[in-house]
C-alpha positions as CSV (number, residue, x, y, z in Angstrom):
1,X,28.6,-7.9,40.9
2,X,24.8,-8.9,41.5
3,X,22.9,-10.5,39.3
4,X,20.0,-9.0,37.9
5,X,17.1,-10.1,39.7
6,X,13.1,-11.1,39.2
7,X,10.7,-8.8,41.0
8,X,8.2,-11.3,42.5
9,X,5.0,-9.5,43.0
10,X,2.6,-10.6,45.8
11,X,-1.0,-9.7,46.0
12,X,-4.1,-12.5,47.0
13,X,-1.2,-14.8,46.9
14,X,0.8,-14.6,50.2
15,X,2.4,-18.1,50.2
16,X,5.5,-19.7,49.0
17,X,3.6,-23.2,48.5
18,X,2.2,-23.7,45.6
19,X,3.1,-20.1,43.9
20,X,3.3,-20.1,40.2
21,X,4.6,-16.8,39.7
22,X,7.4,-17.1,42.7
23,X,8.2,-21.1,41.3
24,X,8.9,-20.1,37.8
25,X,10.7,-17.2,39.1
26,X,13.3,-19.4,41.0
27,X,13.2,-21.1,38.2
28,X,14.9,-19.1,35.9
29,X,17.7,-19.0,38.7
30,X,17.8,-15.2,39.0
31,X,17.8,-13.4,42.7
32,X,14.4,-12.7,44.0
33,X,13.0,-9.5,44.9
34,X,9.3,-10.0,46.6
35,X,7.2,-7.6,46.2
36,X,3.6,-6.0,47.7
37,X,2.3,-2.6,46.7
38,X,-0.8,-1.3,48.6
39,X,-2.4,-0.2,45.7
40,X,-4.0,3.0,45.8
41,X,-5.8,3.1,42.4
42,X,-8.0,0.0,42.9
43,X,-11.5,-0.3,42.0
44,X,-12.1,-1.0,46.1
45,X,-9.6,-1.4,48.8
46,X,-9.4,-3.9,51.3
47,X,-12.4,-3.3,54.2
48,X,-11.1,-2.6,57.9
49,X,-11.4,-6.2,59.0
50,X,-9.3,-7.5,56.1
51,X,-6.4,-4.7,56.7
52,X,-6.0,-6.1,59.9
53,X,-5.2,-9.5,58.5
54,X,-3.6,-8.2,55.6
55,X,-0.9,-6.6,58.4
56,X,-0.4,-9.9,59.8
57,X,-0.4,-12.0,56.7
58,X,2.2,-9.4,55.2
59,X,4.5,-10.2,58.5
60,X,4.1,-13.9,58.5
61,X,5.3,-13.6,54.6
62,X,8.1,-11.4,55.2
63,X,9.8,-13.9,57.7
64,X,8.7,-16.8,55.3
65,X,10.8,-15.3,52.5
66,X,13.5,-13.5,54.4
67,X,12.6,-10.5,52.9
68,X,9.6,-8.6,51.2
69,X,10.1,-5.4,49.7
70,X,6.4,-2.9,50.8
71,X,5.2,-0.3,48.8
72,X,2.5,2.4,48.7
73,X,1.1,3.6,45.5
74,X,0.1,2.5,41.7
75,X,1.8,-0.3,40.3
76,X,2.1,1.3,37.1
77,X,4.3,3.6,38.3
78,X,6.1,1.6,41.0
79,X,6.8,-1.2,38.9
80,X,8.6,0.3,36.1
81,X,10.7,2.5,37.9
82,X,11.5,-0.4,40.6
83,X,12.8,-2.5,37.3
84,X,15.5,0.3,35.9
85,X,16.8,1.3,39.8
86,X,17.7,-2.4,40.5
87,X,18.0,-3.7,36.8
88,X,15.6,-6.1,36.9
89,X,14.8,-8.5,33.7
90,X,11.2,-9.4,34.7
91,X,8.2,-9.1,36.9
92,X,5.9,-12.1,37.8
93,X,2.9,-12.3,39.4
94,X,-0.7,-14.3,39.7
95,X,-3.5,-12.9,37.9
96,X,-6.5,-11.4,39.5
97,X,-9.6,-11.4,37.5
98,X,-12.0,-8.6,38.5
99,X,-11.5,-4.8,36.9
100,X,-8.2,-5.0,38.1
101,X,-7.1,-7.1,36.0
102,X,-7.2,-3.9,33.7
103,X,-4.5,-2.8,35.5
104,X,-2.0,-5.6,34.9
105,X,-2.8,-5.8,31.1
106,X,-1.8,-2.1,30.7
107,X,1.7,-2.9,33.2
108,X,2.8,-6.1,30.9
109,X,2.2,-4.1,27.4
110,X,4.3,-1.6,28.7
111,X,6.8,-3.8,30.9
112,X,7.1,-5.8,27.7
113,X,7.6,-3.1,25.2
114,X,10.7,-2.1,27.0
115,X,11.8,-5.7,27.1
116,X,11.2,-6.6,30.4
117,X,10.2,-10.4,30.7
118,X,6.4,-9.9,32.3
119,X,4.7,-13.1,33.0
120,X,1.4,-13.6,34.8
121,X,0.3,-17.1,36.3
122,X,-2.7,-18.8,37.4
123,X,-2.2,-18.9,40.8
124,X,-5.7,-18.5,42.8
125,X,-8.3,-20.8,40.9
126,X,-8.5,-24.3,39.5
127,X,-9.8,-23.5,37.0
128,X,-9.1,-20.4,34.9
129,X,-12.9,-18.6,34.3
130,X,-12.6,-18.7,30.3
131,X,-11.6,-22.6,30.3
132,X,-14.8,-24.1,31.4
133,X,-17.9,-23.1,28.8
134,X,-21.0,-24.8,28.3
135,X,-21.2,-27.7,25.9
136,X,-24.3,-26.0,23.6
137,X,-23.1,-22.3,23.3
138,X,-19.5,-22.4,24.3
139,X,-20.7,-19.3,26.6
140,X,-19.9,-19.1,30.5
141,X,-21.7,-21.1,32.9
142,X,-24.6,-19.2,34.8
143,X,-25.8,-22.3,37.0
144,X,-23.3,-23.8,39.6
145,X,-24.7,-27.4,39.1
146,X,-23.9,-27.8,35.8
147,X,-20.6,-25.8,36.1
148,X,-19.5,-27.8,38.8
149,X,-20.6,-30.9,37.2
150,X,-18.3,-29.7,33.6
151,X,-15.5,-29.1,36.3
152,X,-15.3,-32.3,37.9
153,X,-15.4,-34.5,34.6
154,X,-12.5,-32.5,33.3
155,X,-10.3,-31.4,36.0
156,X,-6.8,-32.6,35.7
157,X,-4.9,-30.7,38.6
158,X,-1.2,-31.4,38.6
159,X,0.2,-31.7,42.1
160,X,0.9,-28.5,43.9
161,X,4.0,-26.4,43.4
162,X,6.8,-26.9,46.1
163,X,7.9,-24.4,48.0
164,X,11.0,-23.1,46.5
165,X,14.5,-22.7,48.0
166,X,15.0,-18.9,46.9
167,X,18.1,-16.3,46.6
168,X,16.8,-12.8,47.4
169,X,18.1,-10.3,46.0
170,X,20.6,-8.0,48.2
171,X,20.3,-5.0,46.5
172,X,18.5,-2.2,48.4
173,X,15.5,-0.8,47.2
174,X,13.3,1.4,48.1
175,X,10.9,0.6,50.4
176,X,8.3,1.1,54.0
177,X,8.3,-0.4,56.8
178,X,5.1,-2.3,57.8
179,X,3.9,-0.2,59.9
180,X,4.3,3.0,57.4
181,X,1.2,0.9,55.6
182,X,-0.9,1.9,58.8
183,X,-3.2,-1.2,58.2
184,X,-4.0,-1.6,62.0
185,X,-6.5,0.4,63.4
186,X,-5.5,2.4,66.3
187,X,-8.1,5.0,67.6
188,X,-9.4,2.9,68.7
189,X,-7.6,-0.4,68.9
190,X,-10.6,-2.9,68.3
191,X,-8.0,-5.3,66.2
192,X,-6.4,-6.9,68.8
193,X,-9.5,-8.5,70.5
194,X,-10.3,-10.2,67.1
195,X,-6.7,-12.2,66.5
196,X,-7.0,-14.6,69.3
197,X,-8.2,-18.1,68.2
198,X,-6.6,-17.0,64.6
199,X,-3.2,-18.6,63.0
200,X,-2.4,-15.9,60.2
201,X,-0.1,-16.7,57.2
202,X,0.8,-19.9,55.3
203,X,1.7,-22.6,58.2
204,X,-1.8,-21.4,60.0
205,X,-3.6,-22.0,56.8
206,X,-2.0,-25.9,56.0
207,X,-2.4,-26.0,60.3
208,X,-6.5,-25.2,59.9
209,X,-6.9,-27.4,56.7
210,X,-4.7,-30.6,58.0
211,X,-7.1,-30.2,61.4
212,X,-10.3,-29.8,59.3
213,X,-9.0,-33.2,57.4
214,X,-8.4,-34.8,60.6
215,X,-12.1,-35.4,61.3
216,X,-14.6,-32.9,61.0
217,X,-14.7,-32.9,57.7
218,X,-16.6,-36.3,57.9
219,X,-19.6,-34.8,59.3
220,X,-19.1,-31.7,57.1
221,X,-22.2,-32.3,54.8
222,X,-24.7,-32.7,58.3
223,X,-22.6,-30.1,60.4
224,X,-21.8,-27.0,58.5
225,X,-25.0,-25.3,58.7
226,X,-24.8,-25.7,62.4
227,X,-24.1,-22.4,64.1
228,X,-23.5,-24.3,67.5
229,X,-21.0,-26.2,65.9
230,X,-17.8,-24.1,65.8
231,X,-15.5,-26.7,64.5
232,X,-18.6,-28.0,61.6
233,X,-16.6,-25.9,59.2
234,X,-12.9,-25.4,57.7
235,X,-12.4,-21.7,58.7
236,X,-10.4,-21.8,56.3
237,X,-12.0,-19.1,54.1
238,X,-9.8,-15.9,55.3
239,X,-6.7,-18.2,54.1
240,X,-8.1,-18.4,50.8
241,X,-9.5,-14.7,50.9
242,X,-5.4,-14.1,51.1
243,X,-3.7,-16.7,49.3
244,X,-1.8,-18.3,52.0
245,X,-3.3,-21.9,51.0
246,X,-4.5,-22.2,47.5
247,X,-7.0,-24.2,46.1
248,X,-5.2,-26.8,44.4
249,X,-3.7,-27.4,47.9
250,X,-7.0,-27.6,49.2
251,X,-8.1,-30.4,46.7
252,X,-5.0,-32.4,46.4
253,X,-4.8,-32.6,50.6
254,X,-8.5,-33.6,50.6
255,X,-8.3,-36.5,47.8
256,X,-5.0,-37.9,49.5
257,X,-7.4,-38.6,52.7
258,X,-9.9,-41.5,53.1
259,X,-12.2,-38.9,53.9
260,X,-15.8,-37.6,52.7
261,X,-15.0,-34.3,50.9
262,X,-17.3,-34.2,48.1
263,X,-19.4,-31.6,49.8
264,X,-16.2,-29.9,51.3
265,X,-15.1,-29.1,47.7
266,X,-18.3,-28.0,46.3
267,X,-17.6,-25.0,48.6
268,X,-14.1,-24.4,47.3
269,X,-15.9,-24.7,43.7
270,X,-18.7,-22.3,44.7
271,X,-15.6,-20.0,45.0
272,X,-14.3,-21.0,41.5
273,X,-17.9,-20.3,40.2
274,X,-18.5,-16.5,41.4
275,X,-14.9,-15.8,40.4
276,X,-16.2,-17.4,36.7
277,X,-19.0,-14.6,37.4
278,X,-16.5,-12.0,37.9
279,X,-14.7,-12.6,35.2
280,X,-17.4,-12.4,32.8
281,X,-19.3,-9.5,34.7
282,X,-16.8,-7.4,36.3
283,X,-19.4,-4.7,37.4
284,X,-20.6,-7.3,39.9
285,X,-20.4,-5.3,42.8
286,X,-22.0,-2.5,41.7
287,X,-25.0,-4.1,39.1
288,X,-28.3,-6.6,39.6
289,X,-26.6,-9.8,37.4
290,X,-30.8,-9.8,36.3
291,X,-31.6,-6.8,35.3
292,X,-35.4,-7.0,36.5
293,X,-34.1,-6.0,40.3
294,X,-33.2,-2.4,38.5
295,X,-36.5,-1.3,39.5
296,X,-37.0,-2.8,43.1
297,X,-38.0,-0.6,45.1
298,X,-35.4,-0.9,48.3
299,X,-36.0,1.1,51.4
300,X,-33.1,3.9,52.4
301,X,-34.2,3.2,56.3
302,X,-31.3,3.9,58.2
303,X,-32.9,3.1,61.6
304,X,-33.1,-0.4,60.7
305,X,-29.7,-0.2,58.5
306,X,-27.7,0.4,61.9
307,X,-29.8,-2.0,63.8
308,X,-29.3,-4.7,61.4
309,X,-25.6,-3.7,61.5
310,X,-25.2,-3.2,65.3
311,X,-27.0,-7.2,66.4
312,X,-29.9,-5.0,67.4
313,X,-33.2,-6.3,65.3
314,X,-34.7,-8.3,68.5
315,X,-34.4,-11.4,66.5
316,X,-31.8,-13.3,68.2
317,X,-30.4,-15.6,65.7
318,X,-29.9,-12.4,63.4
319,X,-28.3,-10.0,66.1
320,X,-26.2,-13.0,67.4
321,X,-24.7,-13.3,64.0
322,X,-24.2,-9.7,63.6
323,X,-22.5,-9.5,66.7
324,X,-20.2,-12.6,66.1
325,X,-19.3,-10.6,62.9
326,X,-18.6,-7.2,64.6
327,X,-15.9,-9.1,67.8
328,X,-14.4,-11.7,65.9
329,X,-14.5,-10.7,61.8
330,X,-16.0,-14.1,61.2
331,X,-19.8,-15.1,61.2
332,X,-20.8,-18.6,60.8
333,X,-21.6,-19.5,56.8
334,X,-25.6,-20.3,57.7
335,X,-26.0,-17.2,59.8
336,X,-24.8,-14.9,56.7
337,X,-27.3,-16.6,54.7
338,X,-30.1,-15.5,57.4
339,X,-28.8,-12.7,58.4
340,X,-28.4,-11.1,54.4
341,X,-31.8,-12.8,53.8
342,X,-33.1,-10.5,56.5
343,X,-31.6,-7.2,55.4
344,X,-32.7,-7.7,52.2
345,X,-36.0,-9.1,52.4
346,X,-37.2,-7.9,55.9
347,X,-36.0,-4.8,55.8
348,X,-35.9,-4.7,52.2
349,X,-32.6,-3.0,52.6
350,X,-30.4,-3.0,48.6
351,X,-28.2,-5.8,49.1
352,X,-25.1,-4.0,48.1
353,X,-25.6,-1.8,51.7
354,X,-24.6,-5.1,53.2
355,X,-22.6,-6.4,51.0
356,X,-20.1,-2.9,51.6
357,X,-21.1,-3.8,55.7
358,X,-19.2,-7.5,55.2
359,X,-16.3,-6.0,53.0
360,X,-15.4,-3.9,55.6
361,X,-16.0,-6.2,58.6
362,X,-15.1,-9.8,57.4
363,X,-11.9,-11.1,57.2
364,X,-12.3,-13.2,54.7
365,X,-14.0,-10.4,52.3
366,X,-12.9,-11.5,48.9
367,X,-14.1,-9.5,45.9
368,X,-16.1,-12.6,44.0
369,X,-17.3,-14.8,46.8
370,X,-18.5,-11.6,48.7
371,X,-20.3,-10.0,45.8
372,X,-22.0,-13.3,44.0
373,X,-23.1,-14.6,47.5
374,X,-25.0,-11.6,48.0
375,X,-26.9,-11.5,45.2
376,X,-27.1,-15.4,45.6
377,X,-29.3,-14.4,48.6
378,X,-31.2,-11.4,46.7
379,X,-32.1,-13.1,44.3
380,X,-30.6,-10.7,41.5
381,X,-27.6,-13.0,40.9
382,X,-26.9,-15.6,38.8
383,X,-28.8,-19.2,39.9
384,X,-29.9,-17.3,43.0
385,X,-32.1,-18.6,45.4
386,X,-35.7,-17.2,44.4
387,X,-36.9,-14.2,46.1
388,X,-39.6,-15.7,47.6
389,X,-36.9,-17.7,49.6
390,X,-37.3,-16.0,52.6
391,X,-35.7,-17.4,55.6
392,X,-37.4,-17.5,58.9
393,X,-35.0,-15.7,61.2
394,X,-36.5,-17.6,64.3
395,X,-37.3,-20.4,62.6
396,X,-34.1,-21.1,61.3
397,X,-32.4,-20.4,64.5
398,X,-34.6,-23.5,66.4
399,X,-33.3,-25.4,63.7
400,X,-29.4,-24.6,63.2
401,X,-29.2,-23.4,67.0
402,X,-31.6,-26.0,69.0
403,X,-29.9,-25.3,72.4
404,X,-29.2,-21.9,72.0
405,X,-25.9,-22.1,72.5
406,X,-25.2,-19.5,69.8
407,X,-27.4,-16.8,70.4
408,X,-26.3,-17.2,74.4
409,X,-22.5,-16.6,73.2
410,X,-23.0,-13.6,71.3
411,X,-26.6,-12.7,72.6
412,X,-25.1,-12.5,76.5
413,X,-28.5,-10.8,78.0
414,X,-30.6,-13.4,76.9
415,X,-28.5,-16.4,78.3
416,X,-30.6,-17.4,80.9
417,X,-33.5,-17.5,78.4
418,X,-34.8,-21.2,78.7
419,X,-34.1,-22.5,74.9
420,X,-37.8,-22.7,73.9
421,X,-37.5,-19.1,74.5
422,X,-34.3,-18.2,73.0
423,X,-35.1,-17.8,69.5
424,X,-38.6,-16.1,70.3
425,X,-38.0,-14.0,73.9
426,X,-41.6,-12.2,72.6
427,X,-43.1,-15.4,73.4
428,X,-42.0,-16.0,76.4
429,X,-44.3,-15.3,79.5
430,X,-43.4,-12.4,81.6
431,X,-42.2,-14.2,84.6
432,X,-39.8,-15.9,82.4
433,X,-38.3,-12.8,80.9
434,X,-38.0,-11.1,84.5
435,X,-36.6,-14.7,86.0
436,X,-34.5,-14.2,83.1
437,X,-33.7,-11.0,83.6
438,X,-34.7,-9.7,80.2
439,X,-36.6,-6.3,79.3
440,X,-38.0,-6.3,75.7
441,X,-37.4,-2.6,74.9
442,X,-35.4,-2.2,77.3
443,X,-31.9,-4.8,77.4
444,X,-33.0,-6.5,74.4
445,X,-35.1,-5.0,71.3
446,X,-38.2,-6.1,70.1
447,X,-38.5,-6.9,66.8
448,X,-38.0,-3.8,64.4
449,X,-40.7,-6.0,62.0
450,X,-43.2,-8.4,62.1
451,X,-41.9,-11.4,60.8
452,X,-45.4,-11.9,58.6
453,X,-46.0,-8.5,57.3
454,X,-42.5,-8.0,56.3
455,X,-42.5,-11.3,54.1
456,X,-45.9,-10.4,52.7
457,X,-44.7,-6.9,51.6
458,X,-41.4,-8.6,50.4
459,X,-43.6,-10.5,48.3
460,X,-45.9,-7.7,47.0
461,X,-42.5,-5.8,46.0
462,X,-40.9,-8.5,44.2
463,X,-44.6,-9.7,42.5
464,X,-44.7,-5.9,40.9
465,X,-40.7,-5.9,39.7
466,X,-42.3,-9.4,37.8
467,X,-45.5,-7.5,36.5
């Protein structure tokens, strides 16, 4: 006779570590059944890039646990009918906390009105976005200083959650196979170049962090704007983007080490703070947080949209970004700040045109960071960088990339550029470009627009939204 089991079910939370929902499932000493749906009634699907992940993260899961049940569909209909064919007395998950979230409030009333034990957890933040208010108005926190300052004089997190030894449930049910979910691409196959240099699932996300902790996170703080610098930074955001390490992991691991993490964890609480954003404004995506950026006047150029998209803007530092983006579905954190600074404020491009570019090419695409660092850079977000912060997209390329050793990578025909030409191959003197082998306008772009005149009309643009 089996026992009547616990339907586990995963979403951003692919890791037995540290699992809330799957710990106090084991807990209650029932069989397991693991579950992931590939929800087809969400607000937005996954992008391309994060599919591809999502196929290997799924398979690196599936052998963790032994087993994990795949499903196509709407939870609220796979859910409850999954519960009466094996008999199942609850369904646990981790809460999600953009419009989604919708859908999980509907599925517990109903699971629970049929007197199914439905039980949600805090598994993806360390904070939960309605615990940390502001001291005056007991209203959200718009600022990240002062959120982050609230955070760290009250933050008590308990050690992580071990993984637990789990029964699964040997019942059949009805299921796909991994494949049936068709998250690969195939015509063409442009996945497979992008894995290598990539350890998907949980032991590849403790791997990255332990490495990170090891010794570059010491020079974190004066390395991680560095695009020349591959190992400045964790890499470990398409972990978190997936749940195979979770934050309170993240922390704990970096305290227990007589390291310099401060600034480390600042990033991990930028994360916390645009899901607090989320939370409270779940039309994110889709809406200016500051309503004065209803009336900008964006440009619908799609000349400069694919060129911008395709590494092709003759600014070097921009295109090599774009291009490192577009083989690997990674781009250095800096570059993303320069490179969405340019789209916007160059090319005066709406931000949410690339904002739906790095869901769909990133790996690490997750629906708050993606969203509230975008309008972080247009200005229209919540304690955004001001408008008239525009970066210099040479400048900051002889800064973060002095050699050049980043625009030679992904910028190939410009290599043998010497590097006070690399960042500015306009400047350089025509023997140089020919020694070089370079044709501007021909094997490299020229600029699509002046540096100068695009900032100035940037400025005229965003000085009338003020007037």
């Amino acid at each position: 006779m089996l026992k009547h089991p616990i339907i586990v079910w995963f979403r951003r939370d692919l890791r037995l570590t540290d699992n809330p929902a799957l710990f106090h499932a084991v807990q209650t000493g029932a069989p397991i059944l693991p579950l992931y749906i590939d929800e087809t009634n969400l607000e937005r699907t996954e992008g391309s890039a994060s599919r591809l992940w999502l196929h290997h993260s799924l398979k690196s899961l599936t052998t963790d646990l032994g087993d994990l049940v795949l499903r196509r569909g709407k939870a609220s209909e796979i859910i409850p009918a999954m519960v009466k064919a094996i008999g199942a007395t609850g369904v646990y998950w981790n809460r999600r906390y953009g419009r989604d979230r919708e859908i999980d409030a509907a599925l517990k009333e109903n699971l629970s009105a049929n007197g199914i034990d439905a039980r949600s957890f805090n598994g993806n933040l360390m904070s939960e976005p309605w615990e940390i208010k502001t001291k005056t108005s007991n209203a959200y926190y718009k600022v990240f200083s002062p959120y982050w300052r609230a955070v760290l004089a009250n933050i008590q997190l308990p050690e992580p959650l071990p993984k637990p030894k789990l029964t699964v449930f040997e019942g059949s049910a009805e299921r796909l196979t991994l494949d049936e979910l068709s998250l690969l691409p195939t015509r063409p196959d442009w996945g497979s170049k992008m894995m290598p240099g990539w350890r998907v699932g949980e032991d590849g996300a403790i791997a990255a962090l332990s490495d990170f902790l090891s010794g570059p996170v010491n020079s974190y703080k004066a390395d991680r704007d560095r695009a020349d610098k591959p190992k400045g930074t964790s890499r470990l955001s398409p972990h978190l983007a997936f749940g195979e390490i979770s934050p309170r992991q993240i922390w704990h691991a970096t305290k227990m080490r007589d390291v310099d993490g401060a600034k480390f964890l600042s990033e991990v609480g930028w994360r916390e703070f645009s899901y607090n954003l989320l939370y409270h404004n779940p039309d994110l995506r889709t809406q200016n947080f500051k309503p004065d950026f209803d009336g900008f006047p964006w440009s619908k150029n799609e000349v400069f949209l694919h060129a911008w998209q395709n590494g092709q803007t003759g600014y070097p530092f921009v295109d090599a970004g774009m291009r490192e983006l577009w083989q690997t579905g990674y781009m250095h954190n800096r570059v993303r700040m320069v490179t969405a600074s340019f789209l916007i404020k160059h090319l005066m491009i709406d931000w949410r045109e690339g904002e739906r570019w790095f869901w769909d090419t990133l790996f690490d695409a997750d629906p708050a960071n993606n969203t509230a660092s975008w309008q972080w850079v247009a200005g229209s977000g919540a304690d955004a960088a001001p408008y008239f912060r525009i970066f210099n997209p040479f400048g900051q390329g002889e800064k973060f990339d002095s050699d050049g050793d980043y625009v030679r990578k992904w910028v190939p025909e410009l290599a043998r550029l010497p590097k006070k030409f690399i960042h500015r191959p306009w400047d350089a003197p025509a023997l140089v470009l020919q020694e070089a082998g370079v044709t501007l306008g021909g094997n490299y772009p020229r600029p699509i627009v002046d540096h100068k005149a695009a900032r100035e009309a940037a400025l005229s643009a965003y000085n009338m939204i003020r007037a």
